[in-house]
One Martini backbone bead per residue (centre of mass of N, CA, C, O) as a GRO file, in nm:
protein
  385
    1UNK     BB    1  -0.227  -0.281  -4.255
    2UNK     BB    2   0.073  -0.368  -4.460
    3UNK     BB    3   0.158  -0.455  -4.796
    4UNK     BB    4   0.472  -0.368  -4.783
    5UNK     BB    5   0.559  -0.634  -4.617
    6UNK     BB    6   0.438  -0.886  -4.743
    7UNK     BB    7   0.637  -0.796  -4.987
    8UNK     BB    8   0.905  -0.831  -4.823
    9UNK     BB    9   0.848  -1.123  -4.744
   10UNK     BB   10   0.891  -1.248  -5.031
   11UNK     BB   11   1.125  -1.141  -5.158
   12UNK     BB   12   1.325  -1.241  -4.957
   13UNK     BB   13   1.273  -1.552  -4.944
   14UNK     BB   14   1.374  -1.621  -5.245
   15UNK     BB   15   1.666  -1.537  -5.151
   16UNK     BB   16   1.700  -1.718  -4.871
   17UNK     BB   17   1.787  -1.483  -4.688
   18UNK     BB   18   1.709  -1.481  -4.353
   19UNK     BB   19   1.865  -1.282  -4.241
   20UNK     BB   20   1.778  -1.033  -4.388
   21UNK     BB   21   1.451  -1.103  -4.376
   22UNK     BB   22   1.455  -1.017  -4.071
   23UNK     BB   23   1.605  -0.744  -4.058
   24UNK     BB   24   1.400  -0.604  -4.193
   25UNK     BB   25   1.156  -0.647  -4.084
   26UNK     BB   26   1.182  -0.554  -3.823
   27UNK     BB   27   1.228  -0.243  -3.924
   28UNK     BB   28   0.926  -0.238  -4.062
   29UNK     BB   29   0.792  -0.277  -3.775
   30UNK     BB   30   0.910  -0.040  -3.625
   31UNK     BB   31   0.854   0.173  -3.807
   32UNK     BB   32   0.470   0.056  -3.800
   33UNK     BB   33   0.452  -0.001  -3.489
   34UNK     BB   34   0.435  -0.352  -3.496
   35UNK     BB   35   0.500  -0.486  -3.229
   36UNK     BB   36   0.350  -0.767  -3.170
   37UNK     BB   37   0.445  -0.893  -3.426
   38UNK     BB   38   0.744  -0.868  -3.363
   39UNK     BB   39   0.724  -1.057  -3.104
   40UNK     BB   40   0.690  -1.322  -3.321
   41UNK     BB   41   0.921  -1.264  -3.499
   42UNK     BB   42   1.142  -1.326  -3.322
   43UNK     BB   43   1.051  -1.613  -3.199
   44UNK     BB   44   1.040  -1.738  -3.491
   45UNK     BB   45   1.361  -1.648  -3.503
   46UNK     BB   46   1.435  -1.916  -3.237
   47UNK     BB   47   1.299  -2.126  -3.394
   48UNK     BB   48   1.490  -2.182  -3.636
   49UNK     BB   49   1.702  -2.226  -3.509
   50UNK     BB   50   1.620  -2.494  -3.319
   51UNK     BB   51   1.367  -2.639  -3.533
   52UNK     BB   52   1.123  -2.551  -3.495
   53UNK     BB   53   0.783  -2.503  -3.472
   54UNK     BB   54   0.608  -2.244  -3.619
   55UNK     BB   55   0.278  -2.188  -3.527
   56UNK     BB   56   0.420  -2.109  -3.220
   57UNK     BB   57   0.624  -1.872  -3.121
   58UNK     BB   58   0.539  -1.834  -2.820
   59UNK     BB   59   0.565  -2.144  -2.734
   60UNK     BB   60   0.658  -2.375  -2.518
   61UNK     BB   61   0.576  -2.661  -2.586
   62UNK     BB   62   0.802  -2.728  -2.841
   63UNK     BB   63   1.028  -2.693  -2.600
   64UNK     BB   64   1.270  -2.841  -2.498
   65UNK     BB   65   1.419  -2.868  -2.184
   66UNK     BB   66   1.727  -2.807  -2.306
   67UNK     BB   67   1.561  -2.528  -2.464
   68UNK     BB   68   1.430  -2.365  -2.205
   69UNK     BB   69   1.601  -2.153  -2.093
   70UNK     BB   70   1.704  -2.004  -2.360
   71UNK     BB   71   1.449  -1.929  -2.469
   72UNK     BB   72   1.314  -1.756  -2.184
   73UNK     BB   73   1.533  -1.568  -2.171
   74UNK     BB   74   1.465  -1.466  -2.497
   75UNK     BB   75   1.180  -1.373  -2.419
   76UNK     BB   76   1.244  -1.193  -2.194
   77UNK     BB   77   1.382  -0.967  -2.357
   78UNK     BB   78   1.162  -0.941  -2.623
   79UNK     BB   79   0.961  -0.836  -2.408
   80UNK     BB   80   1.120  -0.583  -2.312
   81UNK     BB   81   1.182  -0.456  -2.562
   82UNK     BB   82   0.872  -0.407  -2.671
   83UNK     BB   83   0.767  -0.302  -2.442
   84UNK     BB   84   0.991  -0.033  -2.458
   85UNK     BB   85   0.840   0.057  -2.717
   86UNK     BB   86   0.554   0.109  -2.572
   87UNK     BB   87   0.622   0.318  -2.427
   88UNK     BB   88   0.789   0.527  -2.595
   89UNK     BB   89   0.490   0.536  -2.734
   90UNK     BB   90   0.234   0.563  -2.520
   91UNK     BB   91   0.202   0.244  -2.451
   92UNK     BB   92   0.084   0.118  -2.173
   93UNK     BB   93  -0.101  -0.114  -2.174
   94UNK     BB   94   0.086  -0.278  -2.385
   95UNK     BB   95   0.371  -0.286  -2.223
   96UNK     BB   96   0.234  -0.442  -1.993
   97UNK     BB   97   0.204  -0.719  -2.083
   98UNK     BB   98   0.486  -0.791  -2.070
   99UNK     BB   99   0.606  -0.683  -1.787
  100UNK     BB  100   0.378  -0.889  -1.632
  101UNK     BB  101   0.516  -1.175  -1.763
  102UNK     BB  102   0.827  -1.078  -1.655
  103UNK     BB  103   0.803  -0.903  -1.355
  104UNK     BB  104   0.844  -0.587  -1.454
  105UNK     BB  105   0.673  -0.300  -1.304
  106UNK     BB  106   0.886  -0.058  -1.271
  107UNK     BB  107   0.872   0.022  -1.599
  108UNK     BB  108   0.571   0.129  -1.576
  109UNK     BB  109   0.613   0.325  -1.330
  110UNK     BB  110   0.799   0.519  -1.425
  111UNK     BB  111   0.649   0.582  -1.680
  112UNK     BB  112   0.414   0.714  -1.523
  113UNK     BB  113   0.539   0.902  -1.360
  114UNK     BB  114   0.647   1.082  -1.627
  115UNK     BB  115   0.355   1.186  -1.648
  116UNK     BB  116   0.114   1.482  -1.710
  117UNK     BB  117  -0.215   1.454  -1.611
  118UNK     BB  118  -0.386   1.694  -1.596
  119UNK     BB  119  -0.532   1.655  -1.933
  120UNK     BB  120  -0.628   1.378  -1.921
  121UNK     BB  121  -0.786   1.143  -2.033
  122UNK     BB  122  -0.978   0.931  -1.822
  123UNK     BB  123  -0.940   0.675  -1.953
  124UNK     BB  124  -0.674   0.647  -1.934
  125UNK     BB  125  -0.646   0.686  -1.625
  126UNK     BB  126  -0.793   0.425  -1.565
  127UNK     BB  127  -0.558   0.238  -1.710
  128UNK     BB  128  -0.350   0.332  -1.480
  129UNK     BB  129  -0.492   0.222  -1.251
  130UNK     BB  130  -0.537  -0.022  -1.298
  131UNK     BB  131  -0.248  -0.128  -1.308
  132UNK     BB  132  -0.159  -0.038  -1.062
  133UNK     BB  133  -0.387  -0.172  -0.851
  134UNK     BB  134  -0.543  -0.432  -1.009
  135UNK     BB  135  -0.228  -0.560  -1.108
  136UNK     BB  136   0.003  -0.433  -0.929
  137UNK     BB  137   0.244  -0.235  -1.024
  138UNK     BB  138   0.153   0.031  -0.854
  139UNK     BB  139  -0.053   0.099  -0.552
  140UNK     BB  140   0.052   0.368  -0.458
  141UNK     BB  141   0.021   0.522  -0.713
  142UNK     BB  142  -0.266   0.521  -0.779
  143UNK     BB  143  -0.339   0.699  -0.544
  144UNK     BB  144  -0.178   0.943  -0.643
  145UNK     BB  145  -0.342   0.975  -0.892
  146UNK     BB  146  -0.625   1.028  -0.752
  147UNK     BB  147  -0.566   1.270  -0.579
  148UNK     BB  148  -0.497   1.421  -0.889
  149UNK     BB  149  -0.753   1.331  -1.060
  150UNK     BB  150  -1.038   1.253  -0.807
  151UNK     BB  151  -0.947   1.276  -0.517
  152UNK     BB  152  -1.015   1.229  -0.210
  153UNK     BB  153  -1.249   1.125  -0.179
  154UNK     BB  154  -1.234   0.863  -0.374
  155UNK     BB  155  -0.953   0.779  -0.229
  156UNK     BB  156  -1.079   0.673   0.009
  157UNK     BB  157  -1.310   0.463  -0.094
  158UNK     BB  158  -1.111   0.287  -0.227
  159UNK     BB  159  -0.949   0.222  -0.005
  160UNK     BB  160  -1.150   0.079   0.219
  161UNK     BB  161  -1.219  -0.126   0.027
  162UNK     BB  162  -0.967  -0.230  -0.024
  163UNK     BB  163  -0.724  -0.297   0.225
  164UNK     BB  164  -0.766  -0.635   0.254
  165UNK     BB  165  -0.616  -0.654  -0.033
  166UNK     BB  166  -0.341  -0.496   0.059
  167UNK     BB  167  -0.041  -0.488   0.153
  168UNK     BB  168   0.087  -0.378   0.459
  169UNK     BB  169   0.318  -0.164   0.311
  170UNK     BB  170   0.097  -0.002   0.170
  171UNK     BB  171  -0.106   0.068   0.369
  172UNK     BB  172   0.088   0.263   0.485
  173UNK     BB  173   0.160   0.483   0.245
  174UNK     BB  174  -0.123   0.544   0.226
  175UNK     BB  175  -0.174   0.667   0.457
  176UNK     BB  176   0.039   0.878   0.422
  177UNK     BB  177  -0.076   1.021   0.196
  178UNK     BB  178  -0.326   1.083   0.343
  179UNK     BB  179  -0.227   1.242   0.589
  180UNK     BB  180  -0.059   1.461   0.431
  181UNK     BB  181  -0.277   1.573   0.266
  182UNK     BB  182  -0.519   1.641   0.466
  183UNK     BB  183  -0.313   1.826   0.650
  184UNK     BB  184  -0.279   2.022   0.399
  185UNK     BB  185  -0.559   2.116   0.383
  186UNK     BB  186  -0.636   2.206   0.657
  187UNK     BB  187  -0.460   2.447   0.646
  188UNK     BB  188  -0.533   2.617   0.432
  189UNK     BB  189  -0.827   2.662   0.496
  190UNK     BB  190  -0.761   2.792   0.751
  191UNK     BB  191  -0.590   3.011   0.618
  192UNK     BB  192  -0.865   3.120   0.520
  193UNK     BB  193  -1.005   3.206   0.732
  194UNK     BB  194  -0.810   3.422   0.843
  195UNK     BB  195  -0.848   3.595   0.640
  196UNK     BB  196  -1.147   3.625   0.609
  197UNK     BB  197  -1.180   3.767   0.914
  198UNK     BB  198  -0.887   3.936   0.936
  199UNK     BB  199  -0.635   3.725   1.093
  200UNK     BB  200  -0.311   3.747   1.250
  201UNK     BB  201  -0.132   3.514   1.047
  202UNK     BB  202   0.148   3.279   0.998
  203UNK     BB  203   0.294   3.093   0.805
  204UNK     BB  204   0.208   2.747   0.829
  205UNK     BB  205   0.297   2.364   0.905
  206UNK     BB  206   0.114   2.388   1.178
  207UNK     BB  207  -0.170   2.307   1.308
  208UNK     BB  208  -0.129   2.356   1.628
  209UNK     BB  209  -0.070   2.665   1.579
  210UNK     BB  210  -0.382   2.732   1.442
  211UNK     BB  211  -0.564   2.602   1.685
  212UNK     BB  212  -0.457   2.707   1.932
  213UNK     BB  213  -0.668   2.885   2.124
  214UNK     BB  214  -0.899   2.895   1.852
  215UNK     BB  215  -1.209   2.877   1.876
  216UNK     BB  216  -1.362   3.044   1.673
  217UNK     BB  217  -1.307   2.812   1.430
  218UNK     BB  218  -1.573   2.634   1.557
  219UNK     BB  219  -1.830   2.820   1.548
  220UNK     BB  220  -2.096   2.725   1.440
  221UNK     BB  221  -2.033   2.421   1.378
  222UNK     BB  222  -1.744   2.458   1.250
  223UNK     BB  223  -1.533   2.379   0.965
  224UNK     BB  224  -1.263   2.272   0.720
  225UNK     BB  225  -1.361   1.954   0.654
  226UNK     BB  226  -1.421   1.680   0.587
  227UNK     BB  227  -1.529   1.458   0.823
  228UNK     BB  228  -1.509   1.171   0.622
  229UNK     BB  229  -1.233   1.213   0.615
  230UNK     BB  230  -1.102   1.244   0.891
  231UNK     BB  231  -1.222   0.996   1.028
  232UNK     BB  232  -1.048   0.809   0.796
  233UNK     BB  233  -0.730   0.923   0.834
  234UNK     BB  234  -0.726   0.839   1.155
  235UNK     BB  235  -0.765   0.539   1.094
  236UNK     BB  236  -0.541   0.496   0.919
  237UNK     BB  237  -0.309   0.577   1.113
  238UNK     BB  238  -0.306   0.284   1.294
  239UNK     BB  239  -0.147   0.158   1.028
  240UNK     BB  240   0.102   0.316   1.205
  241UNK     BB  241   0.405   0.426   1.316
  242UNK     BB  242   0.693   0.607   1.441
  243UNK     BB  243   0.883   0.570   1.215
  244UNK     BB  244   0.716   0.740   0.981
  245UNK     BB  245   0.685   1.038   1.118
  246UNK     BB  246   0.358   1.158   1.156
  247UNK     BB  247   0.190   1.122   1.452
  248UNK     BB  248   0.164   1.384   1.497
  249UNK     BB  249  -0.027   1.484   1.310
  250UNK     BB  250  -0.220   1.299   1.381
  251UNK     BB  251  -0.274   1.415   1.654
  252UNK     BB  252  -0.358   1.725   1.531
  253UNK     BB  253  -0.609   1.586   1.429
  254UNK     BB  254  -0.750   1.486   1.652
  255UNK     BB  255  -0.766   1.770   1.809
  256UNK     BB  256  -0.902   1.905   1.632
  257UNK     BB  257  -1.163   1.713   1.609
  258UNK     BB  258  -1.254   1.713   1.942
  259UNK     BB  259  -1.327   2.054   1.855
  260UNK     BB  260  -1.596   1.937   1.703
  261UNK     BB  261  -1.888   1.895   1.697
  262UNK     BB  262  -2.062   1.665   1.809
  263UNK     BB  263  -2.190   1.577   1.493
  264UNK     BB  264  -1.893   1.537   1.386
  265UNK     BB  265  -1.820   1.305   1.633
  266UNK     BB  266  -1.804   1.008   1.551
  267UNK     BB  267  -1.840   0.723   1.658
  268UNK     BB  268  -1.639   0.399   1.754
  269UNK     BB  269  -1.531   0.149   1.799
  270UNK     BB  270  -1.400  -0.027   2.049
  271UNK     BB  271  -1.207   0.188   2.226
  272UNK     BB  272  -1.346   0.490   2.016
  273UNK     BB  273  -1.606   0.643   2.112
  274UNK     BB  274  -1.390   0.882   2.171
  275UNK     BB  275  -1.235   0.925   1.867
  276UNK     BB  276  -1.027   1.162   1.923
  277UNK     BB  277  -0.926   1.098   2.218
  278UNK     BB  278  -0.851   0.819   2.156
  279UNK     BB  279  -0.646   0.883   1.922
  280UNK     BB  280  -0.462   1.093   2.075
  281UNK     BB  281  -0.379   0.842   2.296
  282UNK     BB  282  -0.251   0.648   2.034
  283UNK     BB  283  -0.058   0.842   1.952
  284UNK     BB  284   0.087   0.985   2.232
  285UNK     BB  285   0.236   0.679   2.307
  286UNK     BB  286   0.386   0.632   2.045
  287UNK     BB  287   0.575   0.917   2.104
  288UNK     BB  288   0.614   0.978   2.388
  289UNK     BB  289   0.357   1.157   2.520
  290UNK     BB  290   0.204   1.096   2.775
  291UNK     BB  291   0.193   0.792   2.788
  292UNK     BB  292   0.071   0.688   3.060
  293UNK     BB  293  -0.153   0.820   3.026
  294UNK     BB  294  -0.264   0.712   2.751
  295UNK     BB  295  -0.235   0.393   2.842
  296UNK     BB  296  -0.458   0.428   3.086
  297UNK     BB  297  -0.713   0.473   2.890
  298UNK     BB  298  -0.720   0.171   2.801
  299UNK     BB  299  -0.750   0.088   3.057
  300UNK     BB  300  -0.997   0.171   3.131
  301UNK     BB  301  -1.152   0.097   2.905
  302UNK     BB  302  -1.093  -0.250   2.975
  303UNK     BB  303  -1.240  -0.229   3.274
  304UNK     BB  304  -1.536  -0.057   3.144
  305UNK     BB  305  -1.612  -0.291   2.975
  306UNK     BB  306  -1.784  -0.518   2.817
  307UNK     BB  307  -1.851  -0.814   2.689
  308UNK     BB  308  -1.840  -0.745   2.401
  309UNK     BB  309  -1.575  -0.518   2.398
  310UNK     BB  310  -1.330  -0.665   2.557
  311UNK     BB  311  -1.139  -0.765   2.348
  312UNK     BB  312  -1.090  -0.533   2.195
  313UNK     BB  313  -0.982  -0.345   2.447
  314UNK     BB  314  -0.783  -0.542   2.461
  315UNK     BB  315  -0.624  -0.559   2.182
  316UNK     BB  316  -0.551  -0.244   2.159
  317UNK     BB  317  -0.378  -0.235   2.392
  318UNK     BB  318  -0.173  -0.434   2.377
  319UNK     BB  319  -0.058  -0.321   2.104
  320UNK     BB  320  -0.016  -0.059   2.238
  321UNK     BB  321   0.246  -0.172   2.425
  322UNK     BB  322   0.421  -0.296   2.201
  323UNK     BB  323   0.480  -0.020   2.054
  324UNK     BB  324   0.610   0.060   2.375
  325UNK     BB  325   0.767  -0.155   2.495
  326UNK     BB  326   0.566  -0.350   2.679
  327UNK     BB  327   0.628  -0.683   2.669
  328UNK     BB  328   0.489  -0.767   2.932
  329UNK     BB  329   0.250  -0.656   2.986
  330UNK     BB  330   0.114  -0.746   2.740
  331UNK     BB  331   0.223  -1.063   2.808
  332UNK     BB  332  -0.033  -1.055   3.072
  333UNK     BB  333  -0.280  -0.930   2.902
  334UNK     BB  334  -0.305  -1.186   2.717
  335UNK     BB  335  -0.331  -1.427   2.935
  336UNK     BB  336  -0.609  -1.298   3.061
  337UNK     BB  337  -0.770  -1.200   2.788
  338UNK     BB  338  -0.584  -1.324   2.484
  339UNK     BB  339  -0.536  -1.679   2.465
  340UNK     BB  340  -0.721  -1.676   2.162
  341UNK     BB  341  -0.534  -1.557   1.985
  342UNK     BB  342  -0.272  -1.572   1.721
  343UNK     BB  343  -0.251  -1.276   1.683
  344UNK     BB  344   0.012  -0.979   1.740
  345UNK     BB  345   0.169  -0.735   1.590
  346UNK     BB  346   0.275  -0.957   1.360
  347UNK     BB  347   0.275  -1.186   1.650
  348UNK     BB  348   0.302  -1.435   1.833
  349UNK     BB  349   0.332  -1.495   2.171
  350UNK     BB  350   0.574  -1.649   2.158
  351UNK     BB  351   0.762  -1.464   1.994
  352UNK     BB  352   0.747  -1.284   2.263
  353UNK     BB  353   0.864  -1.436   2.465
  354UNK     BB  354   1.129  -1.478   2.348
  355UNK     BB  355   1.206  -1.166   2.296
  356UNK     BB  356   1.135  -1.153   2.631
  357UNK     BB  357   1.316  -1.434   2.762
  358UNK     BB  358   0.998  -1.591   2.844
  359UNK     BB  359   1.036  -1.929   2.867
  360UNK     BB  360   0.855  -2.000   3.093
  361UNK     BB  361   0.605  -1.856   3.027
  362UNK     BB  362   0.561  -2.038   2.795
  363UNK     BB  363   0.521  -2.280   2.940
  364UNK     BB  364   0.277  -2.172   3.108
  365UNK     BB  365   0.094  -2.134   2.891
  366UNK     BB  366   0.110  -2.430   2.707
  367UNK     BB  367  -0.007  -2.572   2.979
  368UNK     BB  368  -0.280  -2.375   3.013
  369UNK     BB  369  -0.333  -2.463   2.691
  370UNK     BB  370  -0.260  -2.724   2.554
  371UNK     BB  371   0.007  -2.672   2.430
  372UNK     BB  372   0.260  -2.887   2.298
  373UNK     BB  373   0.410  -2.723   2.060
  374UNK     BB  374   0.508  -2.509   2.260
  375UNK     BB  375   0.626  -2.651   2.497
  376UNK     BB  376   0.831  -2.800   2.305
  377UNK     BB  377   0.974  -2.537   2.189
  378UNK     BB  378   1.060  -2.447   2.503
  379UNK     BB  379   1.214  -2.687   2.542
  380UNK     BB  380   1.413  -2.635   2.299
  381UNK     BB  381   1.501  -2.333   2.363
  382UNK     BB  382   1.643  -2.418   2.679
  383UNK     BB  383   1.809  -2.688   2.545
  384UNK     BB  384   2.006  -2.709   2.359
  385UNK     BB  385   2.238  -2.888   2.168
   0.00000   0.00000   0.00000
């Protein structure tokens, strides 16, 4: 509390110059850092010009709505203002209070992006994750920051517990952010065995040039990295396309895993029992290498799957064929497996229907399901008016 600040209120009052009582008032507040303050006084004097009552600076609720847009523009200035002032001075947690109000969470991640968090106080750093996670700030940014500063463990652990509450478009990047980090630290690795060893090795960005034909390097029950890590960003792999760019990696991860000792090659839910050739034939059918052997295993998977499985290997089966653009195949495999589905790929049966031109099938699979509103939509989709 500054009471120089008290006495130049009082001071310049007496004189009635409102104008100067503000911008004086406004400067000593920026002087002394007194942010949340400016805050208040600011939205108070936007509260005089419009004749307002004065004990609540910041509430909506006394501002009739003929001058509620006007405000509303002027609060949210305010905000960012004052917001802008609190990062500038490396107050993150509170110029966020501002920018999380007004909507406006990038600018509190690219300051955080310029930050050099090397020896960063903990404290500090939970509190940038907190914002950016569990605030929504930028969920990217969190896994970002905990890779970081807290390591693989721990970032694949949050990422597994969040997963089923963040938006689709992050869980695919932070996949992509934990595979590519994965993929190069097992190279690391790799080339740090060759070197122990004695073994002369190229440096290379490729995973599969280092362990082709290098059967030596699992000897004796040898990894090179964490297996439930491995295992964990393998699975979370699935929750990319090709268009990612990355599904190589996918693939030369799962061959690793594949000649790893069988204790460390846990089993999955099906079709996944056999983890990483599950794996390798999932991710090399949607690059188009070996295709067709690859959705082959899939389809051999849900003939010999039994009943408590076989939905499971119609579902995963059926969406890798959406992914390799065989869309007919899938929507005959949906009819006969997975007619109680409600959505598959990201879109209903019905959907899958129309973009394969395949008016006549959806009339007949809502026929044979009772859809009327199905059947109905069919109908009106080929007769236009």
């Amino acid at each position: 509390m500054d009471n120089t600040i008290f006495q130049t209120i009082e001071d310049l009052s007496k004189s009635g110059d409102i104008s100067s009582l503000f911008e004086s008032l406004e400067s000593e507040l920026k002087n002394a850092g007194e942010y949340h303050q400016l805050f208040n006084v600011l939205l108070l004097k936007k509260k005089i010009e419009f004749g307002l009552p004065l004990s609540r600076p910041s509430s909506f609720d006394d501002v009739p709505e003929k001058l509620n847009e006007e405000f509303e523009k002027y609060y949210i200035s305010v905000a960012r203002e004052v917001g802008q002032l609190l990062l500038d001075n490396d107050q993150i947690s509170q110029g966020w209070i501002y920018f999380r109000t007004i909507l406006e969470p990038e600018k509190v991640a690219n300051k955080i992006k310029s930050l050099d968090l090397t020896d960063a106080d903990p404290e500090f750093v939970e509190d940038l994750i907190k914002i950016c996670l569990y605030e929504s700030a930028d969920p990217v940014l969190a896994f970002e920051i905990m890779l970081k500063t807290r390591g693989t463990c721990n970032t694949i652990t949050v990422f597994d517990q969040s997963i089923q509450h963040l938006d689709a478009e992050v869980t695919k990047q932070v996949s992509a952010l934990l595979l590519a980090h994965l993929y190069q630290e097992l190279i690391e690795n790799i080339l740090y065995h060759y070197e122990r060893e004695e073994k002369k090795v190229e440096k290379t960005s490729s995973l599969k040039e280092l362990i082709e034909g290098q059967d030596w390097l699992y000897e004796n029950d040898n990894y090179h990295i964490d297996v439930s890590h491995l295992n964990a960003v393998v699975r979370f792999s699935r929750l990319l396309n090709e268009e990612s760019g990355l599904l190589s990696k996918a693939v030369e991860l799962s061959q690793y895993g594949k000649k790893l000792a069988e204790p460390f090659r846990y089993p999955g839910d099906a079709p996944f029992e056999d983890y990483y050739l599950a794996h390798e034939n999932y991710f090399l059918a949607q690059i188009d290498q070996d295709r067709e052997s690859a959705l082959n295993y899939f389809k051999e998977k849900l003939k010999n799957s039994d009943e408590d499985d076989r939905t499971m290997a119609a579902f995963v089966y059926a969406e890798l064929l959406l992914r390799c653009d065989k869309i007919n195949d899938a929507l005959e495999l949906i009819e006969t497996e997975l007619s109680d589905v409600d959505e598959i790929g990201g879109k209903t049966y019905s959907q899958w229907a129309l973009e394969a031109g395949g008016i006549e099938r959806l009339k007949e699979h809502a026929r044979k399901n009772g859809d009327y509103a199905s059947f109905l939509a069919a109908v009106l989709d080929s007769n236009p008016s």
